[in-house]
LUMVO-21254 format. One record per residue (C-alpha): residue number from 1; chain; x, y, z. Coordinates in Angstrom, 2 decimals. Each point is the difference from the previous one (the first is absolute). Layout:
BEGIN
n;chain;c1;c2;c3
NUM;A;X;Y;Z
...
END
This chain:
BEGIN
n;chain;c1;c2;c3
1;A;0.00;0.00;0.00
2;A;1.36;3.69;-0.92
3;A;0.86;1.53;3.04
4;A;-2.21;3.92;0.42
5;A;1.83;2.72;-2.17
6;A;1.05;3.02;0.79
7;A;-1.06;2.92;-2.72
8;A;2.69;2.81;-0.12
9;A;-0.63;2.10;2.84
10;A;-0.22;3.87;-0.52
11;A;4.18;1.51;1.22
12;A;-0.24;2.58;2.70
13;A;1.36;3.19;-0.45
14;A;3.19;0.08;2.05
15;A;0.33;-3.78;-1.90
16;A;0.22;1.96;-3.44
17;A;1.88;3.09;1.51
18;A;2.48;-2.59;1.28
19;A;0.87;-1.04;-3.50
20;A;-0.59;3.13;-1.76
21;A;1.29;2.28;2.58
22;A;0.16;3.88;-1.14
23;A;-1.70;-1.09;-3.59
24;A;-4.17;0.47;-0.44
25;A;-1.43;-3.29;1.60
26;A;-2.95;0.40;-2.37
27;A;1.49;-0.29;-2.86
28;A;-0.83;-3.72;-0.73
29;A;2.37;-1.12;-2.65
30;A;3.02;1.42;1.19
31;A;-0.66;-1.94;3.50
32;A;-1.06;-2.89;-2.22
33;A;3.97;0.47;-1.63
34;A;1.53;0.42;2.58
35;A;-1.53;-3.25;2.30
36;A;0.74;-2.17;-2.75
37;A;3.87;1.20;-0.86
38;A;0.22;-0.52;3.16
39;A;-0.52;-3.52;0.11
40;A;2.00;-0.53;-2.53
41;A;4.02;0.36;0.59
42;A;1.04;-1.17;-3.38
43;A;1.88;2.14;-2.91
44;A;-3.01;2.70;-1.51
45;A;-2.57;-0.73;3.00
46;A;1.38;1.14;3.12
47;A;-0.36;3.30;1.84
48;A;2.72;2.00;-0.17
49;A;-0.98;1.23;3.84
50;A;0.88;-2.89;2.70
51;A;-2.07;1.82;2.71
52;A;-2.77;-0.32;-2.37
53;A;0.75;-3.44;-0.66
54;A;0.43;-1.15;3.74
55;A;-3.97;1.75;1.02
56;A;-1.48;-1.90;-2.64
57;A;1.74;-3.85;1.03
58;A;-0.44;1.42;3.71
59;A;-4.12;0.87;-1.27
60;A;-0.10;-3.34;-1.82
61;A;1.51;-2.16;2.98
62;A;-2.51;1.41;2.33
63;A;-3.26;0.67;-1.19
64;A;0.99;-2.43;-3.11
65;A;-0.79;0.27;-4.19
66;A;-3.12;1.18;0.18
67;A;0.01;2.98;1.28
68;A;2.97;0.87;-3.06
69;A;-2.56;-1.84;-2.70
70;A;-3.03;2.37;-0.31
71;A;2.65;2.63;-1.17
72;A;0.29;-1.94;-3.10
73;A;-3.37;-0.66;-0.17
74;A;-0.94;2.49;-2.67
75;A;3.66;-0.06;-1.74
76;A;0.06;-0.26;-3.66
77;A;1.44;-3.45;-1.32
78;A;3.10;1.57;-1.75
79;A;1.32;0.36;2.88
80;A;1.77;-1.49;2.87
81;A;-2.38;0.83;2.96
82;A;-2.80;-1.35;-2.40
83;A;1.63;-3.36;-0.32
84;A;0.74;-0.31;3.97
85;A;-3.65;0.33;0.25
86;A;-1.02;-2.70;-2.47
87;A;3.48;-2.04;1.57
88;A;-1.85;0.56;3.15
89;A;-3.54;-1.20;-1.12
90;A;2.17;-3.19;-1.69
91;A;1.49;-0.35;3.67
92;A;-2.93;0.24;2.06
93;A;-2.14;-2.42;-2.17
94;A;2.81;-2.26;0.15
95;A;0.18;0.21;3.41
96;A;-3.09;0.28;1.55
97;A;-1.97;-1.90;-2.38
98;A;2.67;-3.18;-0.64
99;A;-2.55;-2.50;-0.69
100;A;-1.49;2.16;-3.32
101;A;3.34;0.46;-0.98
102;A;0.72;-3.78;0.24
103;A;-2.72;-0.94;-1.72
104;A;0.08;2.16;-2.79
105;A;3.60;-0.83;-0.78
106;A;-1.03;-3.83;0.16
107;A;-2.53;0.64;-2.07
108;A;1.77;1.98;-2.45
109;A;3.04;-2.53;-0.04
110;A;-2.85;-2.92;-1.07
111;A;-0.80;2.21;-2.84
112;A;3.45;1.17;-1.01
113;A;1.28;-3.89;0.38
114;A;-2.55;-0.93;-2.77
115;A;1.68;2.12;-2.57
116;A;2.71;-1.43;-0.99
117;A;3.54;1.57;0.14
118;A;-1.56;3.65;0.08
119;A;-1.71;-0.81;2.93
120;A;2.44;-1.96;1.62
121;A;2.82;2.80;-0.71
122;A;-2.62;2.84;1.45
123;A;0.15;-2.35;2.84
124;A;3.58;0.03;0.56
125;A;0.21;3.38;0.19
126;A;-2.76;0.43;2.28
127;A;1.48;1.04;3.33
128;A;-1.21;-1.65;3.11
129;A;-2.72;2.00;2.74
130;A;2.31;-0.33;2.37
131;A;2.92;1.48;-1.91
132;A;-1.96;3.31;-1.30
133;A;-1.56;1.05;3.41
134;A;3.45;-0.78;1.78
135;A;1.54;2.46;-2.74
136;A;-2.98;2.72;0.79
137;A;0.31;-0.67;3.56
138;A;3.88;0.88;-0.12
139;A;-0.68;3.16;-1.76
140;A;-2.83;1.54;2.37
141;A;2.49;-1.49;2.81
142;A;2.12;3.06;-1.54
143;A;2.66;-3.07;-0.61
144;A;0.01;-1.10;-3.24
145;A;3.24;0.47;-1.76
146;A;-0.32;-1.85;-3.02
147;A;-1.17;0.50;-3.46
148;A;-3.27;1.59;0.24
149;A;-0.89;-0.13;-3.56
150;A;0.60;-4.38;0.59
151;A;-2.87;0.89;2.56
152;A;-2.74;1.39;-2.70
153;A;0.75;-2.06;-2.79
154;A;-0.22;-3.07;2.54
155;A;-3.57;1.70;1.17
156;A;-0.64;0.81;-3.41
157;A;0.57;-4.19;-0.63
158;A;-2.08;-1.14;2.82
159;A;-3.31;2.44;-0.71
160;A;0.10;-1.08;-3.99
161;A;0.36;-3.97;1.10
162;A;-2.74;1.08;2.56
163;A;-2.17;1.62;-3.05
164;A;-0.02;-3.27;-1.83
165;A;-3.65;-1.32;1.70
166;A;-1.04;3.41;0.99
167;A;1.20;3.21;-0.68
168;A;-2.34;1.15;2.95
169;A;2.06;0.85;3.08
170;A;-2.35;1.49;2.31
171;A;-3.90;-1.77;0.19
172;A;-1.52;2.54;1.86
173;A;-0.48;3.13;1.39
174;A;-0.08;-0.48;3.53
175;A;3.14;-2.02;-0.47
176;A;2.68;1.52;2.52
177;A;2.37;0.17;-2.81
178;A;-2.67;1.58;-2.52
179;A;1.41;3.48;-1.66
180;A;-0.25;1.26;-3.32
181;A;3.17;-2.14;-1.11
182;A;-1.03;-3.10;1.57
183;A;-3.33;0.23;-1.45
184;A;0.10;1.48;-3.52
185;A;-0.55;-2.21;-2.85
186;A;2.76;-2.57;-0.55
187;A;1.46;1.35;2.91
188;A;2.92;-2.87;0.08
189;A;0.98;0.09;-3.69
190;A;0.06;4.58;0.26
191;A;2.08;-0.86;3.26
192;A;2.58;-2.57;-1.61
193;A;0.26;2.61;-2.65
194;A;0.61;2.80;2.11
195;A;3.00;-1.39;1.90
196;A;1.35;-1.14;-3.61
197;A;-0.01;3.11;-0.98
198;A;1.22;1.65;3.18
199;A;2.91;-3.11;0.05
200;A;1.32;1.66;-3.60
201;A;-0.51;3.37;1.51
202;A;2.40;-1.04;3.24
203;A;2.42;-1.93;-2.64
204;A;0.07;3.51;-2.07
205;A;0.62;2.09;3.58
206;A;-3.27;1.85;-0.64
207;A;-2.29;-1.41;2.40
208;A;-0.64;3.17;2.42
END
């Protein structure tokens, strides 16, 4: 049984002047930047401020994700808070939810391992559960210090092997996990797509 979920809770103002200190606190997409550079140390990701850097592991550690994850809410998918925030969805279904996951992927592995070589070599690169949400769970740990575009072209693998019963991600509305990416049409094969194309973006240095 999933265990009860936590929805992103709303950051308290001395929470966002911690991070943002002297800069406007209501200016949602530069705290939406500047959480997630934070949590990211590698080359082209990281702040350039470790005080900055330190409040936002020190926020995460004690009040946890959450609280960081409704900043990217509403960020555009170009860009690097937007894919924390669908990283974060990936993470939290995976994690809260394990036995949809699992059955989905078994599911989609019965169907792949009737197609022949094609579907047998989209199963080989399929990464494991276990081995995406470990790699998201390193990142919004602020420790993750390896290849993060590795980490959305593997999520960008296991939502498109995911996609191959049902591209539906989401079932419902009064799903904890239901927001307008979860839920959209297709919502697994737009979300595989999107970390593709934010994977080539990170190769290129222009993920942001």
């Amino acid at each position: 049984m999933a265990s009860s979920f936590r929805r992103p809770a709303q950051m308290k103002p001395d929470q966002l002047e911690s991070i943002e200190g002297e800069a406007d606190v209501a200016y949602h997409s530069e705290l939406a930047h500047t959480a997630a550079q934070a949590l990211l140390p590698g080359a082209g990701y990281h702040t350039e401020d470790p005080e900055v850097r330190a409040r936002v592991l020190d926020l995460v550690a004690t009040e946890g994700i959450d609280v960081i994850a409704e900043a990217w809410a509403r960020s555009p998918e170009s860009t690097l808070p937007g894919m924390l925030w669908r990283g974060y969805l990936l993470r939290e279904w995976l994690r809260r939810f394990p036995n949809d996951a699992a059955a989905r992927l078994t599911a989609a592995r019965e169907k792949l391992g009737s197609q022949g070589a094609d579907g047998a070599e989209k199963l080989e690169k399929t990464p494991t559960l276990g081995e995406v949400q470990s790699s998201w769970d390193e990142v919004f740990a602020g420790s993750f210090s390896g290849d993060f575009a590795e980490v959305l072209a593997s999520s960008a693998r296991l939502c498109d092997t995911l996609a191959e019963v049902d591209p539906l991600w989401i079932p419902s509305d009064e799903h904890p996990l239901a927001t307008p990416v979860t839920r959209r049409d297709a919502a697994l094969l737009e979300t595989a797509r999107e970390f593709r194309a934010a994977g080539a973006r990170a190769v290129r240095g222009t993920l942001s």
